[in-house]
N, C-alpha and C positions, 0 to 999 in steps of 0.2 A: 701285218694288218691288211683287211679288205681294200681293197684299191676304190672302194665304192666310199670310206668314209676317211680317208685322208684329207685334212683340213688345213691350208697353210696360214700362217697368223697375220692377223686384222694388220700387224704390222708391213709383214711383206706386201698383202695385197694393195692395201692402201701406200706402199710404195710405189708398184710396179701403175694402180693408176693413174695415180702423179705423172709419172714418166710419158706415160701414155698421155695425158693429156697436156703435158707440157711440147710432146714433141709431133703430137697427133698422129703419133703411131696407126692407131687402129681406124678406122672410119665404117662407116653403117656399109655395109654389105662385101666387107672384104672375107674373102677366102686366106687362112693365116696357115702356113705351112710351118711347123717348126721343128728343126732340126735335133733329132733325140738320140741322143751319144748311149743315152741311159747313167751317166753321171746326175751327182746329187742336183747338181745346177739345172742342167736340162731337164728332169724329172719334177723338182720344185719348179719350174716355169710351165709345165704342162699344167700342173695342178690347180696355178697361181689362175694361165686363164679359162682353165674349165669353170673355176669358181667363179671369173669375170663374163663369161659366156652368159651365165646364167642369171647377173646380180645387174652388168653396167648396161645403162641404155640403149648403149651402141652396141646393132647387132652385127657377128662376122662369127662363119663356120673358123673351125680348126681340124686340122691334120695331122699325123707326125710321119716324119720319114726318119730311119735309121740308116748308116752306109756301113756298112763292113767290108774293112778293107783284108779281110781273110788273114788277119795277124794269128798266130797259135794264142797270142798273149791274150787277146781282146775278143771274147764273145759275147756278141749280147743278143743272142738268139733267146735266152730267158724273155725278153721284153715284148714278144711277140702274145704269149698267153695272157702277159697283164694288158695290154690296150685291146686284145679282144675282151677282159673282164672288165677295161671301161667303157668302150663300145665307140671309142677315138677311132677316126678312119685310119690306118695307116702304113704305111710304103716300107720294104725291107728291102733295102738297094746291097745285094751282094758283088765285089768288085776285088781283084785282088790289082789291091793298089799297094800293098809292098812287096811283091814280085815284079811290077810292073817299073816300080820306084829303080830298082835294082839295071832297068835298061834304059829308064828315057830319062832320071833324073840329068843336071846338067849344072852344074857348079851352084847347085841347090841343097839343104838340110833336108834331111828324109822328112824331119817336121812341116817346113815350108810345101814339098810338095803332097804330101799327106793334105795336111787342110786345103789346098787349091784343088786338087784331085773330089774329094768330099764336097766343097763349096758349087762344084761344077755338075756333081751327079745331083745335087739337092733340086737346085736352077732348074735342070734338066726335067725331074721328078715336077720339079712346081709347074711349069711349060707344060709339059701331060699330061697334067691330071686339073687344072686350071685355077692355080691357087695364084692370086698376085702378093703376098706378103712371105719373106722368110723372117720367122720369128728365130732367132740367136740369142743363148744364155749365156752370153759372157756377163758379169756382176761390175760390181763396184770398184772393187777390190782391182778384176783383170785391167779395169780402165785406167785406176791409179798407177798398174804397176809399168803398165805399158807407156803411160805420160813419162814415168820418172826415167824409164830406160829409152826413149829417146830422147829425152834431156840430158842424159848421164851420158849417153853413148853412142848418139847420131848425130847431137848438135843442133837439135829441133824439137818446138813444143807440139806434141801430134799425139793424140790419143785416139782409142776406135769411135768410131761415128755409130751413133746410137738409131740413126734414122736416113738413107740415102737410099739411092735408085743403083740398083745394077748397071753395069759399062754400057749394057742392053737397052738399057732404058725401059725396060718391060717385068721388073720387080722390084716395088721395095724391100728395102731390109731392117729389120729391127732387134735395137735389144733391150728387150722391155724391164730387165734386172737392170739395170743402167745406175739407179737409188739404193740398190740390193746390195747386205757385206753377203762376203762368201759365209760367218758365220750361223745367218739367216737361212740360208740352203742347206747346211750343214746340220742345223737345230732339225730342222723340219724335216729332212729325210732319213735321219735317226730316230726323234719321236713316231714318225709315221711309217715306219717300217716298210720304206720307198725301197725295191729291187735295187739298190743301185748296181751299176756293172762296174768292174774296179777295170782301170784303162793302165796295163802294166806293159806299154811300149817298152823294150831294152832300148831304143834308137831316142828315146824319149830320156828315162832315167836311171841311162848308165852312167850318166857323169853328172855333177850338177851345174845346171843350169841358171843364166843368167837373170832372169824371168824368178827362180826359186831363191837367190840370192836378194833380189829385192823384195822379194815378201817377209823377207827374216829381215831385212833393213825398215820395212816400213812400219813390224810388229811390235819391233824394238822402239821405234819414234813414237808409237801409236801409244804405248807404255807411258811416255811421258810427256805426249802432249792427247790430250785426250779428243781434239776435234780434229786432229789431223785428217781426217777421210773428208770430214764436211770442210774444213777448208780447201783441201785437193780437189773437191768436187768445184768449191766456187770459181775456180782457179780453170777446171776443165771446161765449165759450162761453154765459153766461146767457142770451142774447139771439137764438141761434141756434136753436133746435128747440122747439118747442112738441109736438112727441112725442118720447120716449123711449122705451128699450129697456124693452117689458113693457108698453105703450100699448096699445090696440087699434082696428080702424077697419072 
């Protein structure tokens, strides 16, 4: 499908404004940088705010940056001709951060340093090019699963922060799927014949993972109680934003 008429549903949009304006994400004249894996997620959240770009009061450019960390598994040089066909400014950070992983890792998971590695080139990219917002596609779902596996297995109730300032104090970060299931991103970049880039880390899904194991625990709960995500949400909401609406930064 044309990249020009991919539409995501009244449902997600009107989610991710929710969010947005629950945690005052966005504000009139931000530069919004967001991080584009080229996964279904991150692809449905391009879309989600090209369409709010255009529709919510509050005005703020967008950007996207991709990192490629030079995996054989993981290309997503495809992604380059679709944001020149939507006309999105955007950043293609090449970095061989699993050859690099390979010498400075240090009682670290290739995963762990992979996303701080990424997290750090983005920062970097948004500093340069003068964006102050990293928009992040983590969904619903990633925030339920991370609640329950530090409760399962840290001993702490901690989920990711949908809204906070970098260590820098000079970006915030958002994640504006925050309302969003993974199903919702899933629908929509299937119906909409979204590029997606498939992310076949071996370092990632050569064994399974505990992260994977509770999503099969939570689908199975989800089965038979039917609001478990909206009560998980009520449950996160304390623990989710360290800024709110009327905050400053």
């Amino acid at each position: 499908m044309n990249a020009e008429v991919a539409r995501p549903s009244r449902a997600m949009i009107g989610a991710v404004g929710r969010a947005a304006g629950d945690y005052g994400m966005i504000r009139d004249g931000d530069r919004v940088l967001l991080g584009l894996s080229g996964g279904k997620d991150s692809l449905s959240l391009l879309h989600v705010l090209l369409n709010l770009q255009k529709r919510a009061p509050v005005k703020f450019e967008l950007a996207a940056c991709t990192v490629d960390p030079q995996s054989p598994e993981f290309d997503p040089s495809p992604l380059k001709p679709y944001m020149a066909e939507l006309g999105v400014p955007y950043f293609y950070e090449s970095q061989p951060i699993v050859e690099e992983a390979d010498r400075h890792m240090q009682g670290d998971s290739f995963c762990a340093y992979c996303s701080r590695m990424r997290r750090g080139i983005l920062y970097r990219t948004a500093r340069e090019h003068g964006y102050n917002v990293l928009a992040l596609a983590q969904h619903l779902d990633d925030l339920a699963e991370t609640f329950m596996m530090s409760a399962f297995f840290g001993g702490k109730l901690r989920t990711m922060k949908v809204h906070y300032l970098n260590d820098a104090g000079d970006i915030r970060v958002i994640r504006p799927l925050c309302y969003v299931r993974e199903r919702q991103t899933r629908d929509f970049a299937l119906s909409a014949g979204l590029p997606v880039i498939a992310e076949n880390c071996p370092a990632c899904f050569a064994k399974p993972m505990q992260r994977y194991q509770m999503k099969l625990l939570l689908a199975e709960q989800e089965r038979q109680h039917k609001i478990l995500f909206a009560n998980l949400l009520t449950a996160m909401r304390p623990l989710m934003g360290e800024m709110q609406r009327g905050d400053r930064a």
